[in-house]
MARTORRO-526148 format. One record per residue (C-alpha): x, y, z; residue in three letters. Coordinates in steps of 0.5 Angstrom, whole numbers, padded with zeros to 4 digits, always signed. Layout:
N
XYZALA...
***
This chain:
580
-0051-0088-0035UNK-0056-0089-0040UNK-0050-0094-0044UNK-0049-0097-0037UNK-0055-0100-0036UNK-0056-0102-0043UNK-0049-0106-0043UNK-0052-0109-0035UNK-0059-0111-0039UNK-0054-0115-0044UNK-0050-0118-0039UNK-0057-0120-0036UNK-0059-0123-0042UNK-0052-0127-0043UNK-0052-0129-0036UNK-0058-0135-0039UNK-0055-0136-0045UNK-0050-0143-0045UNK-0046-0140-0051UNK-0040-0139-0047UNK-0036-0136-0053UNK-0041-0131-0053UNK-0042-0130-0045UNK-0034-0128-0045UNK-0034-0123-0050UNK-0040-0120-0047UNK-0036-0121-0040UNK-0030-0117-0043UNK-0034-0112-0046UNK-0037-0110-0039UNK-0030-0109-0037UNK-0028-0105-0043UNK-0034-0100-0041UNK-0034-0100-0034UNK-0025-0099-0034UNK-0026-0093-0039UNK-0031-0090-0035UNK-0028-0090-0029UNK-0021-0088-0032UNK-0025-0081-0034UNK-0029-0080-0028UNK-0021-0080-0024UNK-0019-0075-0029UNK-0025-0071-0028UNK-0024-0072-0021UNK-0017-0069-0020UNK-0020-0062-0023UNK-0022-0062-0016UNK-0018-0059-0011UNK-0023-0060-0004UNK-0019-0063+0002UNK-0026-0066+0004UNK-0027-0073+0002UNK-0034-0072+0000UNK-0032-0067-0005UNK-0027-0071-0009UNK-0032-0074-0014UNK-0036-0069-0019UNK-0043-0069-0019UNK-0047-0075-0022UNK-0049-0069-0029UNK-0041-0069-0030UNK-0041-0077-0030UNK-0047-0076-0036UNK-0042-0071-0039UNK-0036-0076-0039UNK-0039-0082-0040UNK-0042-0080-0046UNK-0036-0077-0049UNK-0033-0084-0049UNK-0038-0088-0052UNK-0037-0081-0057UNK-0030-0083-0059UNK-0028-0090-0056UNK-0028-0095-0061UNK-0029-0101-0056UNK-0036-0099-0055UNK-0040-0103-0060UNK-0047-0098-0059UNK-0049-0095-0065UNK-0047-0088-0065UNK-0047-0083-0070UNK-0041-0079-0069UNK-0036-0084-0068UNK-0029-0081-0071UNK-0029-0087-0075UNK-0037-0085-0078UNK-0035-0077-0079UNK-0033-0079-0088UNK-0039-0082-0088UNK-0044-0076-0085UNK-0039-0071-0089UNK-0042-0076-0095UNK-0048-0075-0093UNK-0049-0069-0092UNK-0046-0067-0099UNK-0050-0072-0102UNK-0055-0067-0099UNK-0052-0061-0099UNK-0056-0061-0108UNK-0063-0061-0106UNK-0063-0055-0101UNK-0059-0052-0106UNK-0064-0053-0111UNK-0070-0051-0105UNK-0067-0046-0103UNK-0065-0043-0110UNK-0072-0045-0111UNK-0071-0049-0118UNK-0074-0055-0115UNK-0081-0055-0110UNK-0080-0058-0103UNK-0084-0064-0104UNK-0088-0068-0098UNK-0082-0075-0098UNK-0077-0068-0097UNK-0079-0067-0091UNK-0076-0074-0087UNK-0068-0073-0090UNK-0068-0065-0089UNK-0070-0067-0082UNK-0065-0073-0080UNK-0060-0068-0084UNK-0061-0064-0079UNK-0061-0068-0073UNK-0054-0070-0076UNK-0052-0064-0076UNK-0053-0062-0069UNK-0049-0067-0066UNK-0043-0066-0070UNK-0044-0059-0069UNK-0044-0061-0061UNK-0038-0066-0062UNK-0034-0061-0066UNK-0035-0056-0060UNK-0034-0061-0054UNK-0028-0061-0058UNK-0026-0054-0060UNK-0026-0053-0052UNK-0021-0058-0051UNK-0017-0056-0057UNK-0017-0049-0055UNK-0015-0051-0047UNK-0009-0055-0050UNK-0007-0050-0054UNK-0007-0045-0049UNK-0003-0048-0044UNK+0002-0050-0049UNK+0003-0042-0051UNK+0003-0041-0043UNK+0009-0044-0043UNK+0013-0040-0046UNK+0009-0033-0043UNK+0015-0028-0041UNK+0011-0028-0034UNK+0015-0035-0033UNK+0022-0032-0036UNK+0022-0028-0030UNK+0026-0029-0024UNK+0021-0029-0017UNK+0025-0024-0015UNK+0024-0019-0020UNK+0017-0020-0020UNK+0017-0019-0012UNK+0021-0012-0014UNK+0015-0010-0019UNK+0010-0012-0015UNK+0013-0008-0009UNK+0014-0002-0014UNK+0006-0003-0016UNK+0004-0003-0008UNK+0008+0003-0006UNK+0004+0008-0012UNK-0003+0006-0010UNK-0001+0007-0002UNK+0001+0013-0004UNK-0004+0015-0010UNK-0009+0014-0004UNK-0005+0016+0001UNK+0001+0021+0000UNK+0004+0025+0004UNK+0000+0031+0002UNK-0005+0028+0005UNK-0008+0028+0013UNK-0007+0021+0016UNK-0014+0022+0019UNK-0018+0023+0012UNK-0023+0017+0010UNK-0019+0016+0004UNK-0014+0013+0007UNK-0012+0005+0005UNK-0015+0000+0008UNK-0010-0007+0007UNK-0017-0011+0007UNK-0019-0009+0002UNK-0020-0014-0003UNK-0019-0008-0009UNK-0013-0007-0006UNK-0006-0009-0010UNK-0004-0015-0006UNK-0011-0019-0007UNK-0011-0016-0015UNK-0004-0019-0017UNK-0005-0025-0012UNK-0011-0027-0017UNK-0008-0026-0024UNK-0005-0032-0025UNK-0003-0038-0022UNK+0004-0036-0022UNK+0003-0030-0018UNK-0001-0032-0013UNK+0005-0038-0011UNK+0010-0032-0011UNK+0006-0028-0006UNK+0003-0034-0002UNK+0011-0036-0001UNK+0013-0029+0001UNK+0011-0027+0006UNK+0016-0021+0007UNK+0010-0018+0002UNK+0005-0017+0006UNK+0008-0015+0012UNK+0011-0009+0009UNK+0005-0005+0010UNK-0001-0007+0014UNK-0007-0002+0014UNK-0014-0003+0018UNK-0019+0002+0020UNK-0026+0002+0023UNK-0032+0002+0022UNK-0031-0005+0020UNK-0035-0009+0017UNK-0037-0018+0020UNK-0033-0020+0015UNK-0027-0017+0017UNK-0024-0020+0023UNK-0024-0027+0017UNK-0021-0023+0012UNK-0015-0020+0017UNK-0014-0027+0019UNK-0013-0029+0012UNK-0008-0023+0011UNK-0004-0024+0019UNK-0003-0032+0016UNK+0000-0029+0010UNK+0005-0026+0013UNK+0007-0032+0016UNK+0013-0030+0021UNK+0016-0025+0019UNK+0017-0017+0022UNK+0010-0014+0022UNK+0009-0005+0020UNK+0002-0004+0023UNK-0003+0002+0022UNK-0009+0001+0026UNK-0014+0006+0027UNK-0019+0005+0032UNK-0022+0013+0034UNK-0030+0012+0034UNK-0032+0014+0040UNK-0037+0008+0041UNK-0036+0002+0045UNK-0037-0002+0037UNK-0036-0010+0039UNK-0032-0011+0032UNK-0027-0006+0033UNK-0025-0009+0040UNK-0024-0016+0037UNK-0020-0013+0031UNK-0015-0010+0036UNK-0015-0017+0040UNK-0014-0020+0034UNK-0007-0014+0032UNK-0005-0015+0040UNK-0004-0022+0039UNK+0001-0020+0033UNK+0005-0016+0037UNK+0011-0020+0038UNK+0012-0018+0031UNK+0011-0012+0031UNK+0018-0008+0029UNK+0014-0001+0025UNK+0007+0001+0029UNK+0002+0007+0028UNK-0004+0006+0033UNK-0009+0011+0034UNK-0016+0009+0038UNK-0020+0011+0042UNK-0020+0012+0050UNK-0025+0006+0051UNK-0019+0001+0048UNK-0013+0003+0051UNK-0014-0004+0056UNK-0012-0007+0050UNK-0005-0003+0049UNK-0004-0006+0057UNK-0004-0013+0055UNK+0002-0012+0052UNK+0008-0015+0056UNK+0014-0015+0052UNK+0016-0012+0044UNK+0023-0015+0042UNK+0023-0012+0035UNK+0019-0005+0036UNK+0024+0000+0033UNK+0018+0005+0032UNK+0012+0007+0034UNK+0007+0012+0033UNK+0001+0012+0038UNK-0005+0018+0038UNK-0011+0016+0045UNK-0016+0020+0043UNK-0023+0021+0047UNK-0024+0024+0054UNK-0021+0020+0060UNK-0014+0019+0056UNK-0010+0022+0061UNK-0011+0014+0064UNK-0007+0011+0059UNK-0001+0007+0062UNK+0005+0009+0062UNK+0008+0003+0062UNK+0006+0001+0054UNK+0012+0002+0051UNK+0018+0001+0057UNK+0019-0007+0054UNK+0022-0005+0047UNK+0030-0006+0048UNK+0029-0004+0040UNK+0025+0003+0039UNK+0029+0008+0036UNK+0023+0013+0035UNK+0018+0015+0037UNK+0012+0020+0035UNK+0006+0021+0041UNK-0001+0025+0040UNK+0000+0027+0048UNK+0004+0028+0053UNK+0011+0026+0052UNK+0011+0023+0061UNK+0005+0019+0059UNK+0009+0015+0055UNK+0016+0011+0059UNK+0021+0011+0053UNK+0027+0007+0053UNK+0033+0011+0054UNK+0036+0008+0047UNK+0031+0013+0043UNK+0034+0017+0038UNK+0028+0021+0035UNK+0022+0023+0039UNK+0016+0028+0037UNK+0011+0029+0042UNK+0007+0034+0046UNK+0009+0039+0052UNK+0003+0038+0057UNK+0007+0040+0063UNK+0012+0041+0066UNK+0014+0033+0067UNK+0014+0033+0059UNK+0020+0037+0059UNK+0022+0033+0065UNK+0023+0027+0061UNK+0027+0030+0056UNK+0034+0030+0060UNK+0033+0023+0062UNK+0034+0021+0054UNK+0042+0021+0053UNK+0041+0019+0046UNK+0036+0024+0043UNK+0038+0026+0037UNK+0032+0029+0033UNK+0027+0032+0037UNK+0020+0035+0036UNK+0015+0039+0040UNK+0008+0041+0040UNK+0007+0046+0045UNK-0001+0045+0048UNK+0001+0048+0055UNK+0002+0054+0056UNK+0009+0055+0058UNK+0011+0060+0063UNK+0019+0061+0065UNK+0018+0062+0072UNK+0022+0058+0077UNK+0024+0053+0071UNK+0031+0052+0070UNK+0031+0049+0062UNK+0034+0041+0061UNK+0040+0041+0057UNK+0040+0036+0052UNK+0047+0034+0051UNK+0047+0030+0044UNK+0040+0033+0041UNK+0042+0034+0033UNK+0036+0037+0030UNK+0031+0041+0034UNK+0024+0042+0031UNK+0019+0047+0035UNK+0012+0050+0034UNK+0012+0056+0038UNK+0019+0060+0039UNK+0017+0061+0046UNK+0019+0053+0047UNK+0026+0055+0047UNK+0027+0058+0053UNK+0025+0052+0056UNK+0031+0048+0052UNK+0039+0048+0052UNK+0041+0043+0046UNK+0049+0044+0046UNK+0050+0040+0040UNK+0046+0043+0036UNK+0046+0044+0028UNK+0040+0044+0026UNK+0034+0049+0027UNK+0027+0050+0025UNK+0022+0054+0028UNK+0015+0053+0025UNK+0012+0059+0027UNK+0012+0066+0032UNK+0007+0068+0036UNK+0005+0075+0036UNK+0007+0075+0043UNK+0013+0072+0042UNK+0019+0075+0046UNK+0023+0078+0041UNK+0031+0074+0043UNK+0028+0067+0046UNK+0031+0064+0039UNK+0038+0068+0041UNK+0038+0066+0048UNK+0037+0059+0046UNK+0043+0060+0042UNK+0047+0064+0047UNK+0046+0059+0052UNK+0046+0052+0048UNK+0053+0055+0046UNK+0052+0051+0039UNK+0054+0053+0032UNK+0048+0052+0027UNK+0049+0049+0020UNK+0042+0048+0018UNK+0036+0054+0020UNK+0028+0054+0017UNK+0024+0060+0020UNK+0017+0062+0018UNK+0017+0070+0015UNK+0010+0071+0020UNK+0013+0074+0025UNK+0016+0080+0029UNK+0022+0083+0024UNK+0026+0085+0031UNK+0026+0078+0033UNK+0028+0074+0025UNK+0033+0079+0025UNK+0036+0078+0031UNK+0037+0071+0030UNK+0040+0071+0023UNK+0045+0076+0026UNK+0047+0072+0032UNK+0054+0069+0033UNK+0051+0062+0032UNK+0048+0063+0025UNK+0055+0066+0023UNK+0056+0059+0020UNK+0050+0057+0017UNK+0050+0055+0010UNK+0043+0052+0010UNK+0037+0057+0010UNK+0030+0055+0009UNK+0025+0061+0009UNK+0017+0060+0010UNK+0016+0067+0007UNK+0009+0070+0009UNK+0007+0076+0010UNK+0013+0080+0013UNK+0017+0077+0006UNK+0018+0084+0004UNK+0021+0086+0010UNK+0025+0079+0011UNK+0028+0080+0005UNK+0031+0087+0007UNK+0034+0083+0012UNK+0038+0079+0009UNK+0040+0084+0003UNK+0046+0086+0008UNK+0052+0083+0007UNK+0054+0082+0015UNK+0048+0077+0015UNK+0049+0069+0013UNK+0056+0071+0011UNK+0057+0062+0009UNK+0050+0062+0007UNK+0051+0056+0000UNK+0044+0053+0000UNK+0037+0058+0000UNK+0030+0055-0001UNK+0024+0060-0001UNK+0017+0057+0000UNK+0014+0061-0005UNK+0007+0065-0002UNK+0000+0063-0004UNK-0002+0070-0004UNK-0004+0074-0010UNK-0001+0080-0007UNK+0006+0076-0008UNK+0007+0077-0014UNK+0006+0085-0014UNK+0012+0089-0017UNK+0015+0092-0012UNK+0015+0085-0007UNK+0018+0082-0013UNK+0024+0087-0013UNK+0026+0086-0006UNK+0026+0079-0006UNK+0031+0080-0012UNK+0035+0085-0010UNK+0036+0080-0003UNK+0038+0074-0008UNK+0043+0079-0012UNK+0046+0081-0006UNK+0047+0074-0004UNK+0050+0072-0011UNK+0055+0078-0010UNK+0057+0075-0003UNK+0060+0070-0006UNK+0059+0063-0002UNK+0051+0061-0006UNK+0051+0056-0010UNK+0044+0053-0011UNK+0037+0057-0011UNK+0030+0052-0009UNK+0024+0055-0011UNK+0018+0052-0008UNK+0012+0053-0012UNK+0004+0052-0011UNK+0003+0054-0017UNK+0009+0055-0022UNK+0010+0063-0024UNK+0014+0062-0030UNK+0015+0070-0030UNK+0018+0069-0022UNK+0022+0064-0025UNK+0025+0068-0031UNK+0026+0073-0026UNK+0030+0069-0022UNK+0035+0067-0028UNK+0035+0073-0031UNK+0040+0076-0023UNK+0043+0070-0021UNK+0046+0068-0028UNK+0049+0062-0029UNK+0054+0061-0023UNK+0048+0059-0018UNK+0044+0053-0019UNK+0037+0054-0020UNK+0032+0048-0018UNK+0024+0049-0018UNK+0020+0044-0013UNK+0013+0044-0011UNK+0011+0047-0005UNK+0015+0043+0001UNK+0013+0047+0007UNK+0017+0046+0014UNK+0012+0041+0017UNK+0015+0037+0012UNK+0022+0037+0014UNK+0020+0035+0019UNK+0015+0030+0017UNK+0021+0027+0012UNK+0026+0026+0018UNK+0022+0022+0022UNK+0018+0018+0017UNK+0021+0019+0009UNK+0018+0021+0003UNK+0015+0014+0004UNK+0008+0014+0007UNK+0006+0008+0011UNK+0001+0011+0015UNK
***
């Protein structure tokens, strides 16, 4: 700027002068000034990406910066400058020259004398500047340099679908590091997609390759999309930001919205997520009562295929029965309440919920495409004057209780699993179940905690005759279970046997340890067992020795980690891979 005036001045002063071969070679000089200047601010301007008009122009300082920078290396300045490119040999002469009497001085074989004084201090000056030039230079020589290496990054070299694949691959192992299956839903560790530590927002400000691949794929974020109070003011921005991402594509949603309070930001978080709900294609909501009015503002889902919904708080009991009716693509469904609660299309195949009353078993004859089936007895059930609802096509049955079978008549079914037997239970529920149905097992899991009267029972029914799968939850009562099954009669086709280890110290006593033994050598000798799972909390290498030691090497032995039969359970509904 300081040049700028100085040429005007010049230009003035000429402007009086009659000498017209002096007034146009100042004339052209001004020009030259004021085009280089103006070609340095548009460079500097187009660093700037501001769709605002006022933002287009760097601040005046970045105009001292530029307009220095050109009087320092453009050759049509005729100001006197120290550092021009063409002046550099003789500051290097210069400093050579002088370079002997700082060595004389600082070796001390020569005094520093009074007229040393003024050459040292230019020399220093001279210095500085070039020291200033060299380094305004360095930068963008370095700048060039690094964008000319960039080009040739491997990053570059790979295709946006592979980078899409690993980016999914890096966001499934923090979902499941901060979320997997071992872990409750409900804690407070679970994920939050808003979070800005979260991988999408990291991988989307590495680089600027990364941040176009993901910004142009929608599908990636939302594959998963997890928010959970309290929230804070800047979340309903932030969510807005997230739902833009997503562009149009089908949403998988987990919305948990449970606090007991009427908090004004998690009604306009849920606003905001209903006006989604067109996208909606996987969905898990948990929310207080207090927000169930934004659940009835729902009119239609044209893509929902599952759904898991939780109302909690007092007063639930409201919820609309009409939430879900509008959903010609749900398949699945897993409710926190009464099964009657919610009206299911008659499409569903795989359906978990709880029996409240007797209306909940009431609905499961009006699903004639029901496939897999769970239950959660919070009733307390009596058989008087209850004729039990057939279930014609139901493949797969999970119950928490035994006693849930008198209710239940599945003619198709292969696959059985109890989760446990009351203390109370009847001891030929499960048979009469079986005898009833009709149905031919292939696949069982029971927990050992129970009556041994009742377990034998069931192993020895003519439904189980054909069950080459058996999955035993051994607890207290394993010893006395494992005398059941040393007898040859029972599970004569049994190929597959997992045993889910106890946690007890008492477990790995000697004499238990001979009776599971002596249970496995027996369905060795049988003939039919192909494969042994052992399913450990805690590995027991001796256990596992043993194990080897009796089967040999004609049966297959496989040692897993602890699956207990909620697992099953869970992995059939939802797979190994968790979004919720």
């Amino acid at each position: 700027m300081i040049q700028m005036h100085i040429v005007a001045a010049k230009f003035g002063q000429i402007g009086s002068d009659p000498d017209p071969y002096l007034f146009f070679k100042s004339w052209h000089m001004f020009l030259s000034f004021i085009r280089f200047n103006f070609q340095v601010l548009i460079h500097s301007e187009s660093q700037y990406t501001s769709p605002s008009f006022s933002n287009q122009f760097p601040e005046p300082s970045s105009w001292i910066i530029h307009t220095s920078m050109l009087c320092l290396t453009s050759s049509d300045c005729e100001f006197d400058n120290p550092l021009l490119p063409e002046s550099l040999p003789d500051i290097f002469k210069a400093i050579q020259d002088s370079d002997s009497l700082i060595s004389q001085i600082l070796h001390r074989s020569q005094p520093l004398l009074g007229p040393d004084y003024a050459p040292i201090n230019d020399k220093i000056v001279k210095l500085e500047r070039l020291e200033s030039w060299y380094k305004t230079q360095l930068h963008a020589v370095q700048k060039s340099l690094k964008d000319c290496k960039s080009v040739f990054a491997p990053v570059r070299c790979l295709p946006h679908d592979i980078l899409l694949e690993i980016f999914h691959s890096a966001c499934d192992c923090w979902w499941e590091k901060n979320g997997g299956v071992e872990h409750d839903r409900l804690v407070c560790s679970t994920p939050d997609s808003l979070d800005m530590a979260g991988p999408l927002w990291v991988l989307s400000s590495i680089c600027r390759i990364w941040r176009d691949v993901l910004h142009t794929s929608p599908a990636s974020w939302a594959r998963w999309l997890f928010v959970k109070s309290p929230f804070s003011k800047h979340t309903r921005q932030i969510l807005q930001t997230y739902l833009k991402c997503t562009g149009k594509h089908p949403l998988s949603l987990a919305a948990f919205c449970n606090s007991p309070d009427l908090v004004a930001e998690d009604g306009e978080i849920m606003s905001l997520l209903i006006q989604s709900c067109h996208r909606w294609k996987n969905v898990c909501i948990r929310i207080d009562v207090h927000h169930t009015h934004h659940l009835q503002s729902i009119l239609h889902l044209p893509i929902l295929q599952t759904i898991e919904l939780d109302i909690t708080g007092h007063g639930h009991d409201d919820l609309d029965d009409y939430m879900c009716f509008n959903a010609p693509h749900l398949w699945q469904a897993n409710l926190g309440q009464g099964i009657h609660r919610v009206r299911l299309p008659s499409g569903i195949t795989h359906l978990s919920g709880y029996i409240s009353c007797a209306e909940d078993l009431q609905v499961l004859p009006q699903l004639p495409n029901l496939r897999t089936l769970h239950l959660l007895p919070i009733w307390h059930l009596s058989s008087t004057g209850m004729t039990p609802v057939v279930m014609a096509e139901l493949r797969q049955l999970y119950v928490a209780e035994s006693d849930t079978l008198d209710f239940l008549m599945a003619l198709m079914l292969q696959s059985l699993t109890i989760f446990d037997f009351d203390e109370g239970s009847s001891s030929v529920a499960p048979s009469c179940f079986l005898h009833r149905s009709g149905c031919c097992l292939k696949s069982l899991g029971v927990s050992s905690h129970g009556s041994l009267t009742l377990i034998s029972n069931l192993l020895s029914s003519e439904a189980c005759s054909m069950i080459s799968h058996l999955k035993l939850d051994l607890k207290k009562s394993w010893d006395g279970i494992s005398k059941i099954l040393t007898s040859s009669s029972i599970l004569p086709n049994l190929c597959h046997l997992v045993l889910v280890m106890p946690t007890e110290p008492l477990f790995f006593h000697k004499k238990g340890r001979l009776a599971l033994l002596n249970m496995v050598c027996s369905c060795c000798k049988a003939g039919t067992l192909k494969r042994i799972v052992t399913c450990f909390v805690i590995p027991c290498h001796t256990i596992e020795a043993e194990f080897r030691a009796v089967i040999g090497d004609k049966v297959e032995m496989q040692v897993k980690g602890y699956s207990s039969l909620f697992l099953d359970y869970w992995h059939t509904f939802w797979g190994t891979k968790l979004p919720y």
